[in-house]
N, C-alpha and C positions, 0 to 999 in steps of 0.2 A: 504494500500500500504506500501510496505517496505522501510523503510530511509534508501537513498544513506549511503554505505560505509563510505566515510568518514566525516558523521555527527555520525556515530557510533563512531568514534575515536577520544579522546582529543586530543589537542593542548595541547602546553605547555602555553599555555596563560590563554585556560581554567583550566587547571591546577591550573595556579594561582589563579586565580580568586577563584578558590574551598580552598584556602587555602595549598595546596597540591605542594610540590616540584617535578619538573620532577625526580631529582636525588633519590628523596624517594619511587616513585613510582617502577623507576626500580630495586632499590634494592629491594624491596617488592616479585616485578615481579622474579626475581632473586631467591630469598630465596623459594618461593613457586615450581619455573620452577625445580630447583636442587634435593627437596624430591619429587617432583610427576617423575620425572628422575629416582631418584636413588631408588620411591618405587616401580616401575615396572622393575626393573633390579636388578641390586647388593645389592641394601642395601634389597630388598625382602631375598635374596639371602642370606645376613648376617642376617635376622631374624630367617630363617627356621635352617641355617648353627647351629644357638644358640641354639634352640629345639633340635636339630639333638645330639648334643653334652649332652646337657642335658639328654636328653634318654639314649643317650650310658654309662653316668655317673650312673647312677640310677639302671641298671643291676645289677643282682646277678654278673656275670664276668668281669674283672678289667678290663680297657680300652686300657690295652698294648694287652689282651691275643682277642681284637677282631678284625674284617673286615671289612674294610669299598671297596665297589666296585664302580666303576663309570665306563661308559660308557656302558651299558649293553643293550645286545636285548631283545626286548620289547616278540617279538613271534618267535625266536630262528628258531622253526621248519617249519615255512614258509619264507622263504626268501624273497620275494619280498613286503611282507607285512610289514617287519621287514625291509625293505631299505626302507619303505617311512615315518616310524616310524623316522628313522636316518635320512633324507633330514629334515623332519617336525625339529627333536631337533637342527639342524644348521641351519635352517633361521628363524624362529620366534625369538631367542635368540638375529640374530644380530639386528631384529626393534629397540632395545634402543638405539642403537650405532649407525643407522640411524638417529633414532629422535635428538640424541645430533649432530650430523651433519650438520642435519638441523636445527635448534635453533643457532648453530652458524654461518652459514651463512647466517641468518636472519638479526642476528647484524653483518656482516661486519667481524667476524672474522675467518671463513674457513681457510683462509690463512697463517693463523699466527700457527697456530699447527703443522703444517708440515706432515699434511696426504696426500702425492700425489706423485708424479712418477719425479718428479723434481732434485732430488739426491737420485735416485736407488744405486749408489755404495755406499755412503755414510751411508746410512741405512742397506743395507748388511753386510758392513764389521760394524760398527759400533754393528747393531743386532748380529752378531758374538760373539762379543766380551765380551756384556753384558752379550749374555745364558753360554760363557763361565766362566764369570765372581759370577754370580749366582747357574751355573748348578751345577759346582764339589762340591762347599760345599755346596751346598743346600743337594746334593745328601746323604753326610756326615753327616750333619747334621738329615737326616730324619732316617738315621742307630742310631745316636746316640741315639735320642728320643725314637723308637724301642726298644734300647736295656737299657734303661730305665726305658720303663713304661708310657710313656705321650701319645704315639701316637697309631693309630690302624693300622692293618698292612693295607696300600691301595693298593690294585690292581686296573689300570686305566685303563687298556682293556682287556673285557670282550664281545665282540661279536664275534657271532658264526662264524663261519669260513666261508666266501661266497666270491665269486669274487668281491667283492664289500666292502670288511671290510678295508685293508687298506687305499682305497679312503675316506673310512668312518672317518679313523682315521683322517688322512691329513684336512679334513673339517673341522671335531671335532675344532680339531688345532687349525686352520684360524679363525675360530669363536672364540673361547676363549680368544686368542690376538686383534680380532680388537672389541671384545665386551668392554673387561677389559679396553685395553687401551688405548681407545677412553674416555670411559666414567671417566674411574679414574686418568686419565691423563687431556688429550686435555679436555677435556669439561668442569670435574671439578675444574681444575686448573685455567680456565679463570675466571669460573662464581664466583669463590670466591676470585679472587684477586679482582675482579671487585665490591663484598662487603668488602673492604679495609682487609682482610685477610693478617695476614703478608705471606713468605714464609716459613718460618719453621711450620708454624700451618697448613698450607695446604699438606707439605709434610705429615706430621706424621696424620692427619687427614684423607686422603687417604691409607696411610697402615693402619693403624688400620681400616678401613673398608674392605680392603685388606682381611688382617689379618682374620677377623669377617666371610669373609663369606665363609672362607677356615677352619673355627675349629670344622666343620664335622668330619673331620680328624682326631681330638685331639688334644689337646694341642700346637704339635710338625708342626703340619700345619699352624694354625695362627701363632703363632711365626716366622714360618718360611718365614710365607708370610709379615709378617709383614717388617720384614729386606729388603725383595724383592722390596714393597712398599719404604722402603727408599730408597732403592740404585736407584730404578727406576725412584724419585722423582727426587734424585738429577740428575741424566742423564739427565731428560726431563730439566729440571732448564738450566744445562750445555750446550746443544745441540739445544733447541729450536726445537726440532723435535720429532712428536711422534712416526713416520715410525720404527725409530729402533727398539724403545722396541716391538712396532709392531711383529717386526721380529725375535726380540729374546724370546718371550714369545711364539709366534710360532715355533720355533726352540726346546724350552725346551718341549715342551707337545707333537710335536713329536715323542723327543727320548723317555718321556715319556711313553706314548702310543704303539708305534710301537716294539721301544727297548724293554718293559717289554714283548710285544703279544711275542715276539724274543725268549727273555730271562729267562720268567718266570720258565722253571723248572732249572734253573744254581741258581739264587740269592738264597741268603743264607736264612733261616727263623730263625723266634725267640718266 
């Protein structure tokens, strides 16, 4: 027969008795929850991102003069196969940013992140302000690198044209902001103040993983995202709320996405 539930579970009494602090246990709890977290998401994400760059580097062809593409149809010449290819790569991706969701409303903290409908104008206008804050010289800055040599040229939309690509893009989007910054915000930021983390080690600890698993791209990507990760560090710090950047990382991979499917024969090449 199977023992009741909670003869499964310590006490903090047995706890003691085992020699074992509660406080130690969760931090334990803690530090295991964050890599088994962040190895089926982003930092997965920053390991391949590292290969990915390493490859590119190893080429007979210097890393300015290449491609890097994202967003791409899996089977182009059948449409509806190739829309469920695209549903498939926008929900599986958000399960991690689920799972940190739920882990934090486990412990009591849901609340405190600021993911919910509570101040929609607030995160609007706020998410405004960050993509424009980010967007212009982020955008600057990816011409500069370009026209240096560090980065590859990236093209971000690249599916075939079907009554169903821009909604595709739009998804893309959504997932990308509530994957990111759910996990590299709200989630991570809890669980590691929660291991006595100062805050400056948690901001810059977050971009650089940022950073890491955006240098697919070159050089000029991490770097860039690395900044992102600051600035987005200190906002969340400032605002107590994840919703904006929410909003402004979905705002940015829009124009992204949609402006470049727009734009792409006008921008300049190099």
């Amino acid at each position: 027969m199977l023992a009741p539930v909670a003869a499964l579970v310590p006490s903090p009494e047995s706890d003691a008795v085992a020699g074992v602090r509660a406080p130690d246990l969760t931090k334990c709890r803690y530090g295991w929850e964050i890599a088994l977290v962040l190895g089926v998401s982003l930092g997965q994400s920053a390991v391949y991102s590292i290969l990915s760059l390493a490859e590119k580097l190893t080429r007979p062809i210097p890393i300015g003069q290449q491609t890097t593409t994202i967003n791409n149809s899996v089977v182009p010449n059948r449409p509806w196969l190739d829309l469920s290819y695209q549903v498939a790569g926008i929900i599986f991706p958000m399960v991690p940013a689920l799972l940190a969701l739920y882990l934090l409303w486990l412990t009591g903290n849901r609340r405190e992140i600021g993911f919910d409908l509570r101040r929609p104008g607030f995160d609007v206008t706020r998410g405004l302000l960050a993509a424009a804050v980010i967007g212009i010289p982020g955008l600057a800055f990816y011409y500069a690198a370009r026209f240096i040599g560090i980065n590859t040229n990236v093209q971000p939309a690249n599916l075939a044209a079907n009554w169903w690509t821009i909604p595709a893009y739009v998804g893309l989007a959504v997932m990308n902001g509530v994957l990111e910054e759910v996990v590299m915000l709200a989630y991570l930021f809890n669980r590691l103040r929660a291991l006595n983390w100062q805050w400056w080690q948690i901001v810059v600890f977050s971009a650089v993983v940022r950073g890491a698993y955006h240098l697919y791209q070159g050089f000029g990507g991490g770097i860039g995202n690395v900044v992102m990760g600051l600035v987005f560090g200190y906002l969340y710090l400032r605002w107590r709320r994840v919703g904006p950047l929410v909003v402004a990382h979905v705002i940015l991979d829009l124009v992204s996405f949609i402006g470049y499917a727009l734009l792409a024969p006008y921008l300049p090449k190099f």
